[in-house]
MIDOSE-1310 file (N, C-alpha, C; in nm, 2 decimals, decimal comma, always signed):
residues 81
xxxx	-0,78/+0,15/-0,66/-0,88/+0,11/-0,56/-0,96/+0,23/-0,52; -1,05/+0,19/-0,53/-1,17/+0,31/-0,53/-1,19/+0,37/-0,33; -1,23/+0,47/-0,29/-1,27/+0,48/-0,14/-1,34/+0,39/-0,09; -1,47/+0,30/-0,13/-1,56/+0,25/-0,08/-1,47/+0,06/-0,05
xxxx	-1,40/+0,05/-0,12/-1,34/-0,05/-0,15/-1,23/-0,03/-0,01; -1,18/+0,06/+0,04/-1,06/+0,07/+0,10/-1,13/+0,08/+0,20; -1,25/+0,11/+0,24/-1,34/+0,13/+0,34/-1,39/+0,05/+0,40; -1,44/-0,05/+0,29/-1,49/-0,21/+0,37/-1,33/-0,25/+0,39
xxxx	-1,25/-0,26/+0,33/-1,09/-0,34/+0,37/-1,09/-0,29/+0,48; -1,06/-0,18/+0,56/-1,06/-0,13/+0,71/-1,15/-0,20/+0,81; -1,25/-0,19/+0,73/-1,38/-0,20/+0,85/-1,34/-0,36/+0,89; -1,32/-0,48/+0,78/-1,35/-0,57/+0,83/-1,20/-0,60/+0,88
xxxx	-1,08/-0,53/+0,86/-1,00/-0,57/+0,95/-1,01/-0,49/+1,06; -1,07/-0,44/+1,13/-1,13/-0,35/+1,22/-1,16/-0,52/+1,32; -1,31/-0,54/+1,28/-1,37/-0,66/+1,31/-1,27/-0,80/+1,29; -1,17/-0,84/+1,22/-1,09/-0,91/+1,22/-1,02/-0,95/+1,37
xxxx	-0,93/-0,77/+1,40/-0,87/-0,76/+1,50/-0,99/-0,76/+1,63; -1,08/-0,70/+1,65/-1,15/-0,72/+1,71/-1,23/-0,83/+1,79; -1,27/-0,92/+1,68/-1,30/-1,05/+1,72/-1,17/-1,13/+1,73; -1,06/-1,16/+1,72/-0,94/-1,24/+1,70/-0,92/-1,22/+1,90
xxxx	-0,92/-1,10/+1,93/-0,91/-1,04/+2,09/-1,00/-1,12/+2,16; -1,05/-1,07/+2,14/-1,24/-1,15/+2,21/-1,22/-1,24/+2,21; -1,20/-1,37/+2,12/-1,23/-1,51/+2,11/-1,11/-1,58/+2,20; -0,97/-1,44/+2,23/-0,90/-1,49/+2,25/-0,90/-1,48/+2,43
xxxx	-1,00/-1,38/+2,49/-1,00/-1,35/+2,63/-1,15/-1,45/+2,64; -1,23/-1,54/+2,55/-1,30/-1,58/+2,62/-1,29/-1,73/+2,59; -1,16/-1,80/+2,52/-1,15/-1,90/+2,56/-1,06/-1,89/+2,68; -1,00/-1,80/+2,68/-0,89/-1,81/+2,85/-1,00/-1,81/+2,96
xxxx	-1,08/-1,72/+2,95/-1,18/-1,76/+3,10/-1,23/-1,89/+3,05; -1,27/-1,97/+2,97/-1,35/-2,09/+2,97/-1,21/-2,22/+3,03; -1,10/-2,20/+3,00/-0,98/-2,23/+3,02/-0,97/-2,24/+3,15; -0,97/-2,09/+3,22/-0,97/-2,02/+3,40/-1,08/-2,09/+3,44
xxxx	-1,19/-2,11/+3,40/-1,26/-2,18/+3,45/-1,30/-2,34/+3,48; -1,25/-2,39/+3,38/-1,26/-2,56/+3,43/-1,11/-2,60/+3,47; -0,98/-2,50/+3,48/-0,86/-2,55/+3,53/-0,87/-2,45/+3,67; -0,96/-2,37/+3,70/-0,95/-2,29/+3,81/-0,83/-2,19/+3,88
xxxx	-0,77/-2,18/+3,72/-0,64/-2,01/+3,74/-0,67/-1,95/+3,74; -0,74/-1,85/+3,77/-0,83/-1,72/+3,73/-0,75/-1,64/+3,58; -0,62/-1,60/+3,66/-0,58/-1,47/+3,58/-0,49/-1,55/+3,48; -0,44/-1,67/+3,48/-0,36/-1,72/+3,37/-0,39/-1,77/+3,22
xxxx	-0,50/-1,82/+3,20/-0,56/-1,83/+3,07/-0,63/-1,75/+2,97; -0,70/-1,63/+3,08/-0,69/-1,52/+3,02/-0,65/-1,39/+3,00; -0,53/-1,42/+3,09/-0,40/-1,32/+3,00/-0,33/-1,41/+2,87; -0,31/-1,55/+2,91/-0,29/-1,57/+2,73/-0,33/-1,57/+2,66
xxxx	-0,47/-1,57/+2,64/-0,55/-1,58/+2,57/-0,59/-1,45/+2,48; -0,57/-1,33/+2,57/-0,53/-1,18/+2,53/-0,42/-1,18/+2,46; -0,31/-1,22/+2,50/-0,21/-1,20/+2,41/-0,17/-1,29/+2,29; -0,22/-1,40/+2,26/-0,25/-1,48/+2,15/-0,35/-1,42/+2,05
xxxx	-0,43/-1,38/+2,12/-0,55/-1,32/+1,99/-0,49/-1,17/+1,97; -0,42/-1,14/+2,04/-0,38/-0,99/+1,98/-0,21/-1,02/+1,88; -0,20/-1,15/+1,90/-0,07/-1,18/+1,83/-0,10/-1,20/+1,71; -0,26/-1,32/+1,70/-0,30/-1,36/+1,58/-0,39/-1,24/+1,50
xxxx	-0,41/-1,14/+1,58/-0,49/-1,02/+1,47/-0,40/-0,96/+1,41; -0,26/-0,94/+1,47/-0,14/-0,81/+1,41/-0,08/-0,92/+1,30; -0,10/-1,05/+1,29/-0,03/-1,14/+1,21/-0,20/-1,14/+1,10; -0,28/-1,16/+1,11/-0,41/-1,13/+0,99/-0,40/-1,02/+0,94
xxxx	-0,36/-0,89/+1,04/-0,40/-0,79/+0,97/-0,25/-0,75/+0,85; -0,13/-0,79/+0,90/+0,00/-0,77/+0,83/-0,03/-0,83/+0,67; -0,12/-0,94/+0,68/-0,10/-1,06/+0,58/-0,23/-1,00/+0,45; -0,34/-0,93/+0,57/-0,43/-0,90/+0,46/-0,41/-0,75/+0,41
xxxx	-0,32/-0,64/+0,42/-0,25/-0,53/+0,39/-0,11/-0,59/+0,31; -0,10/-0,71/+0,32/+0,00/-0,72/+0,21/-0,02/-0,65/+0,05; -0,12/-0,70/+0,00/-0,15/-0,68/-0,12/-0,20/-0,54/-0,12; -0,27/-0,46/-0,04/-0,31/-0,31/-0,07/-0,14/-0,29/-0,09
xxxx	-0,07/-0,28/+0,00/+0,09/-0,20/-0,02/+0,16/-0,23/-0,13; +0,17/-0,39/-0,23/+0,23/-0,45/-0,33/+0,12/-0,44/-0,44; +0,01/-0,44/-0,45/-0,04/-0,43/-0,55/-0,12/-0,57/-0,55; -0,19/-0,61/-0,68/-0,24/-0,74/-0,69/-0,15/-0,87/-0,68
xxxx	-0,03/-0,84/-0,71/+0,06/-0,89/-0,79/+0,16/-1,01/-0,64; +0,13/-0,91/-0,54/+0,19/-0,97/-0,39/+0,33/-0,93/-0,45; +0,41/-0,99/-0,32/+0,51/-0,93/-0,25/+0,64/-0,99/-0,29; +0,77/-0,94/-0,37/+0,82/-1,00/-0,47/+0,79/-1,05/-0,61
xxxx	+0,72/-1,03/-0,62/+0,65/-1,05/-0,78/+0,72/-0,98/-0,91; +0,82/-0,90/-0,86/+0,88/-0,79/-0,94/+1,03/-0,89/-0,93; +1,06/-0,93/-0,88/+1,18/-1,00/-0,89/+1,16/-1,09/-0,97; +1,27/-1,12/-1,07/+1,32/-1,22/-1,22/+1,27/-1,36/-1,15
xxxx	+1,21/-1,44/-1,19/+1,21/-1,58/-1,19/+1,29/-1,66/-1,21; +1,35/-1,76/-1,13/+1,40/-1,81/-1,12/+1,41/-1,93/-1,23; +1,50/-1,95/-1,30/+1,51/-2,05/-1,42/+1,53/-2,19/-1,36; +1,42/-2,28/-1,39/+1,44/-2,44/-1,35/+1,52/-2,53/-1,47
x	+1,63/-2,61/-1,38/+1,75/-2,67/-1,45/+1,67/-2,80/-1,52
């Protein structure tokens, strides 16, 4: 994998994690706002979108760390009876 290639892979999981947060503190205020909790929808809404970026970003670094090949691929196949 060349630098320029590992470079955009960063950046857009950069913006991945980035927007996944965001989307996730501004449906909790839209939430806070037509159920009238202030602080309860978007605290979960923070912590859902910071749940769902560490679970995109784990999934799209799978294959930089295994190769093309993914995760187990090196293990014998299993023979069908």
């Amino acid at each position: 994998m060349s630098w320029w290639t590992a470079a955009l892979r960063l950046t857009g999981l950069g913006w991945f994690v980035a927007l996944s947060v965001v989307a996730g503190i501004v449906g909790g205020y839209f939430l806070d706002t037509a159920a009238g909790t202030k602080p309860l929808f978007i605290l979960l809404g923070t912590v859902l979108g910071s749940v769902v970026a560490f679970y995109g970003v784990y999934k799209m670094i799978l294959p930089v760390l295994y190769g093309s090949k993914g995760r187990g691929s090196d293990a014998p196949e299993k023979r069908r009876k």
